[in-house]
MDAnalysis code that builds the backbone (N, CA, C; Angstrom):
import MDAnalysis as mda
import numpy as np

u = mda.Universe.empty(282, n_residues=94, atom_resindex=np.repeat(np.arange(94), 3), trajectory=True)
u.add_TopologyAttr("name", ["N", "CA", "C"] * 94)
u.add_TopologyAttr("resid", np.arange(1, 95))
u.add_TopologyAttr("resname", ["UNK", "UNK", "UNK", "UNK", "UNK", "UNK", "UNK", "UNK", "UNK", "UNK", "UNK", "UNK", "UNK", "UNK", "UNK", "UNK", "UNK", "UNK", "UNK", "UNK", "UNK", "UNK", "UNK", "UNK", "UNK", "UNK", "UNK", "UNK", "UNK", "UNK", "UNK", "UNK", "UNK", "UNK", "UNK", "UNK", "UNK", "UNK", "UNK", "UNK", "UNK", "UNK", "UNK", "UNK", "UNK", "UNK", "UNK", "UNK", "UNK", "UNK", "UNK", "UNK", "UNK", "UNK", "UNK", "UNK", "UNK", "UNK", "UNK", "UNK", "UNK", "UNK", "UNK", "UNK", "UNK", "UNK", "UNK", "UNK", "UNK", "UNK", "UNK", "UNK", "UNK", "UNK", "UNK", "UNK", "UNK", "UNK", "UNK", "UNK", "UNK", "UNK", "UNK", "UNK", "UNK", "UNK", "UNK", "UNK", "UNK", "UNK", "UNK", "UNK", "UNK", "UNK"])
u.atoms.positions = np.array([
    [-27.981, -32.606, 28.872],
    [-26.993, -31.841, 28.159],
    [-25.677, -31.758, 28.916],
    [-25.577, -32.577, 30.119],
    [-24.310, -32.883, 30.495],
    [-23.281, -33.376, 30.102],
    [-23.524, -34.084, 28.229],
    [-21.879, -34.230, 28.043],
    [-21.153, -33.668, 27.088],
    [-21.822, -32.420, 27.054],
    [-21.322, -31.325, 26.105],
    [-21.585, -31.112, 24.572],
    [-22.515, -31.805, 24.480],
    [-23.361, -31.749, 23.104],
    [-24.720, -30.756, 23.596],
    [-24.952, -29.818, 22.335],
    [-25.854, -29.455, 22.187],
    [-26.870, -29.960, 21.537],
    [-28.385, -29.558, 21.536],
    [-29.148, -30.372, 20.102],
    [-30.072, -29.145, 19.935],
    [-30.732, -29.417, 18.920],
    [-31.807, -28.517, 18.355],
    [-32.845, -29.505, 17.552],
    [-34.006, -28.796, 17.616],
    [-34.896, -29.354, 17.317],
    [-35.026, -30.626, 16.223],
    [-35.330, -31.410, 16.089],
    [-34.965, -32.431, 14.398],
    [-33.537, -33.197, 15.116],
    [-33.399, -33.008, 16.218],
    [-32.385, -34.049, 16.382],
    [-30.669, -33.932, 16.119],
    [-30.454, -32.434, 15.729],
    [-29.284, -32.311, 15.160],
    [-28.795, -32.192, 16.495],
    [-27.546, -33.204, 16.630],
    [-26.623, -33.008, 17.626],
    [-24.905, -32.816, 17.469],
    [-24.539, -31.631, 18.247],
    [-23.431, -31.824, 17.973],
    [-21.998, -30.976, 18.702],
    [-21.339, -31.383, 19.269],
    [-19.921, -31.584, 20.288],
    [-19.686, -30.086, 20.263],
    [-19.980, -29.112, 21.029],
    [-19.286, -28.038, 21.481],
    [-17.648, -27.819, 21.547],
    [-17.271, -28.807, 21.849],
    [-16.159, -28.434, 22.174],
    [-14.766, -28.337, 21.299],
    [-14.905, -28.933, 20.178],
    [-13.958, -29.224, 19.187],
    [-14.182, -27.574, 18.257],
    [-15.490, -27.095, 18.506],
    [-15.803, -25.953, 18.057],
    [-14.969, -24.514, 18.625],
    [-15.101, -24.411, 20.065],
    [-14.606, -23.865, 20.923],
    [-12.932, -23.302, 20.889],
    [-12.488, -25.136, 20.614],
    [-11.176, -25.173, 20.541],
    [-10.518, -24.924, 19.157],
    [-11.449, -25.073, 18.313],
    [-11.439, -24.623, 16.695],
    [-10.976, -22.858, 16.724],
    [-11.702, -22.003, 17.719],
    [-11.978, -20.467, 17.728],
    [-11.148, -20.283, 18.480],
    [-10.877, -21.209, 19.293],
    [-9.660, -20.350, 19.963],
    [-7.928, -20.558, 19.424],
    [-8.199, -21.591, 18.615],
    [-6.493, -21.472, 17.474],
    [-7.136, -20.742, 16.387],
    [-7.894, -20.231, 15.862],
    [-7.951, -19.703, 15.275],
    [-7.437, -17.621, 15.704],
    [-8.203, -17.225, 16.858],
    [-7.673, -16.430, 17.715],
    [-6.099, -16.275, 18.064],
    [-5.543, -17.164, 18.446],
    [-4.221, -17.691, 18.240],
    [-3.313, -17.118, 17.425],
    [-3.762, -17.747, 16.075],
    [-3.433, -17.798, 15.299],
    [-3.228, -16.071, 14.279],
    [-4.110, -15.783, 14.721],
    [-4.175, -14.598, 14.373],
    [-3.502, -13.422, 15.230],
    [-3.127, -14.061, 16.173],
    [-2.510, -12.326, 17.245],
    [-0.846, -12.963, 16.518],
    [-0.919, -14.370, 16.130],
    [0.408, -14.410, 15.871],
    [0.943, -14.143, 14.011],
    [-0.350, -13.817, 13.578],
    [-0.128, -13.042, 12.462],
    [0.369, -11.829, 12.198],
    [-0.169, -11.240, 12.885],
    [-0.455, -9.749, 13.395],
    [1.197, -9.624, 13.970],
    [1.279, -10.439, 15.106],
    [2.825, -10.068, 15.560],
    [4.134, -10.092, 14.348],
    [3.811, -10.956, 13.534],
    [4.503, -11.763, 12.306],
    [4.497, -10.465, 11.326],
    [3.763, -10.037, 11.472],
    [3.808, -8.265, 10.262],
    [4.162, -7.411, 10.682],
    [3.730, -7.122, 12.218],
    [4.795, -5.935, 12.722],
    [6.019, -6.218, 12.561],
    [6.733, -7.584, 12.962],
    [8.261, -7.658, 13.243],
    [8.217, -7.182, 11.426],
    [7.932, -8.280, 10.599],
    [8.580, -7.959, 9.391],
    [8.614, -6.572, 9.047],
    [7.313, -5.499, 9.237],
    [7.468, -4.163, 8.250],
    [8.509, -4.019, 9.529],
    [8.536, -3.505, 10.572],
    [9.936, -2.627, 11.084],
    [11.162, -2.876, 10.402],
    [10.893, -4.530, 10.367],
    [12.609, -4.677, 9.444],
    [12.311, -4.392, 8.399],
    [11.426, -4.254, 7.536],
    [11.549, -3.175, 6.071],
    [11.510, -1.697, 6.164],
    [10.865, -1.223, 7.180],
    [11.104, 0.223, 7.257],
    [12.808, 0.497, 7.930],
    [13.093, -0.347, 8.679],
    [14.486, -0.230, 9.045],
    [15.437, -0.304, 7.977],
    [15.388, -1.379, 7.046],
    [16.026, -1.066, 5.872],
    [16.026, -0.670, 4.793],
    [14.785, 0.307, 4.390],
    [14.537, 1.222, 3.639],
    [14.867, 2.574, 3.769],
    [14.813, 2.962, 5.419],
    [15.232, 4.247, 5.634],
    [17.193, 4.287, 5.461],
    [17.742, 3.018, 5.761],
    [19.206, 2.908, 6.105],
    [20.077, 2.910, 4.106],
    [19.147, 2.096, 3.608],
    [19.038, 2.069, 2.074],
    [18.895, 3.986, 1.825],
    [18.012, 4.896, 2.605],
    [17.504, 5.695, 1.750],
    [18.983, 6.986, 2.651],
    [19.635, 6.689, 3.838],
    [20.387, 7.891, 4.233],
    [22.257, 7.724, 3.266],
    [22.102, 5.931, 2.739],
    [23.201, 5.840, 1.634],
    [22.877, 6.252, 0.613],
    [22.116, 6.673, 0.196],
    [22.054, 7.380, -1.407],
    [22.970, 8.740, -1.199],
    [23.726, 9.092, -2.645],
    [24.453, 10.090, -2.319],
    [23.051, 11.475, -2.977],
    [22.060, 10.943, -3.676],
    [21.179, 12.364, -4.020],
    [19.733, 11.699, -3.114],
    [18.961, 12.970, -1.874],
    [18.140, 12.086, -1.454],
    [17.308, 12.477, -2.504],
    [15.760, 11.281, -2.249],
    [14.872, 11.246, -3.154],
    [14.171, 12.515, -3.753],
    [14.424, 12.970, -2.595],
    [13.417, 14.299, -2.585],
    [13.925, 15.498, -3.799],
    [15.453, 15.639, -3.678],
    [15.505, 16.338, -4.794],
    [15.996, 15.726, -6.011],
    [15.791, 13.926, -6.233],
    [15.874, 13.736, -7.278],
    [14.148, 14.218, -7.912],
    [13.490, 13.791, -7.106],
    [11.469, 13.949, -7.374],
    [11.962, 15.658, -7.881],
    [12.530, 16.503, -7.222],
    [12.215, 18.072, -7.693],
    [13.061, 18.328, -8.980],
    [14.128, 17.723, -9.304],
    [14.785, 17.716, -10.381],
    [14.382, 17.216, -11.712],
    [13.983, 16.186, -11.536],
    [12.780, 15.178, -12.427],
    [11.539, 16.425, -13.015],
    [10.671, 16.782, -12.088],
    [10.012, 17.768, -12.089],
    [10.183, 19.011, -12.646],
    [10.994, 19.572, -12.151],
    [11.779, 20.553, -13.346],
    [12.256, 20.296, -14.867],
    [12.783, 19.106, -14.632],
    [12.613, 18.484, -16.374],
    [11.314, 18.480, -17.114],
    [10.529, 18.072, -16.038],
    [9.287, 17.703, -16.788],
    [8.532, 19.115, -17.397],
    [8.669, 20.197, -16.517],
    [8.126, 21.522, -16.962],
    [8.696, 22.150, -18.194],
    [9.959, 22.007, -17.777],
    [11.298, 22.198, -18.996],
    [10.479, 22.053, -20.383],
    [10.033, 20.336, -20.283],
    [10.215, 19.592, -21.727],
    [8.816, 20.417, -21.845],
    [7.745, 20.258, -21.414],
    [6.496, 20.771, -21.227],
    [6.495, 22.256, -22.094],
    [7.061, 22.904, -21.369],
    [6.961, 23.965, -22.085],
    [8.036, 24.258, -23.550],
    [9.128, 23.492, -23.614],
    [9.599, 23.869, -24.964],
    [8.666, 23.290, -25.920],
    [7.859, 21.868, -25.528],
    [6.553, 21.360, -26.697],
    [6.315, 22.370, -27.037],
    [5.130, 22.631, -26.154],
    [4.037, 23.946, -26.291],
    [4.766, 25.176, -27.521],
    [5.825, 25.554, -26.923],
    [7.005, 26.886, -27.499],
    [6.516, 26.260, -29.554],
    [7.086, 24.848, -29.101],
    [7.331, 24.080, -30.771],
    [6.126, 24.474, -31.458],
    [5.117, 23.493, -30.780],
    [3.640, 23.684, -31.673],
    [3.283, 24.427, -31.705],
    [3.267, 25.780, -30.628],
    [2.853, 27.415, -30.694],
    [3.128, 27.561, -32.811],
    [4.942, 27.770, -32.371],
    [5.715, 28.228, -33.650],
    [5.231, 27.527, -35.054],
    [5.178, 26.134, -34.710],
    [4.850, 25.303, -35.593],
    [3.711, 25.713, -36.598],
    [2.498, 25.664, -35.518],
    [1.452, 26.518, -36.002],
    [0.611, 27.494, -36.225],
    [1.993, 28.594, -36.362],
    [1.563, 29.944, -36.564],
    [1.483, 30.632, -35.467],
    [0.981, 30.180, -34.542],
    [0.575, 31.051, -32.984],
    [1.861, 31.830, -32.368],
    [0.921, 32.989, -31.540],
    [2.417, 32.874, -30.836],
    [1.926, 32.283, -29.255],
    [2.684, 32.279, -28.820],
    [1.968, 31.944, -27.018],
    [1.914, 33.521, -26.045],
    [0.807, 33.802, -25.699],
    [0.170, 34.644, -25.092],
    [-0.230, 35.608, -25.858],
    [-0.570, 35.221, -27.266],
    [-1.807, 35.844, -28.092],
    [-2.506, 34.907, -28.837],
    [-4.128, 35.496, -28.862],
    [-4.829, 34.243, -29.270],
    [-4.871, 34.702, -30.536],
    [-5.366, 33.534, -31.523],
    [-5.979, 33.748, -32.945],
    [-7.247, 34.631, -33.184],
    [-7.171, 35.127, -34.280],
    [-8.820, 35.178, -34.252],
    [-9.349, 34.888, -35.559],
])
């Protein structure tokens, strides 16, 4: 087994080393993936936050403004179909 082949029983023989060198670009290959995604997200978080301090309304109170609409519309429905159908809101039928 000195020239770098292994075998197993039935005769199967076959070259260690192309294997070896297979796992280790593969290893490789992968720390340089890994490096390849950190660089990119920093440069998207870098220009998402620089994108997000030029807005003249930040997100946050467009999300709470939005939200307040949404309760707004929410409750004039409710108000409608209450009236609509007889009810009032905060007394039940019987």
């Amino acid at each position: 087994m000195s020239s770098g082949y292994s075998s197993v029983k039935g005769g199967f023989r076959m070259d260690a080393t192309p294997l070896i060198i297979g796992a280790s670009l593969v290893g490789v290959g992968a720390m340089l993936a890994m490096a390849g995604a950190l660089i990119g997200g920093r440069a998207l978080v870098a220009a998402t936050r620089r994108w997000m301090r030029e807005l003249e309304v930040p997100p946050s109170d467009v999300a709470r403004h939005k939200w307040d609409q949404t309760r707004a519309a929410a409750t004039a429905s409710a108000r409608a179909w209450h009236g609509h159908n007889g009810a009032h809101a905060g007394r039940a039928r019987s």
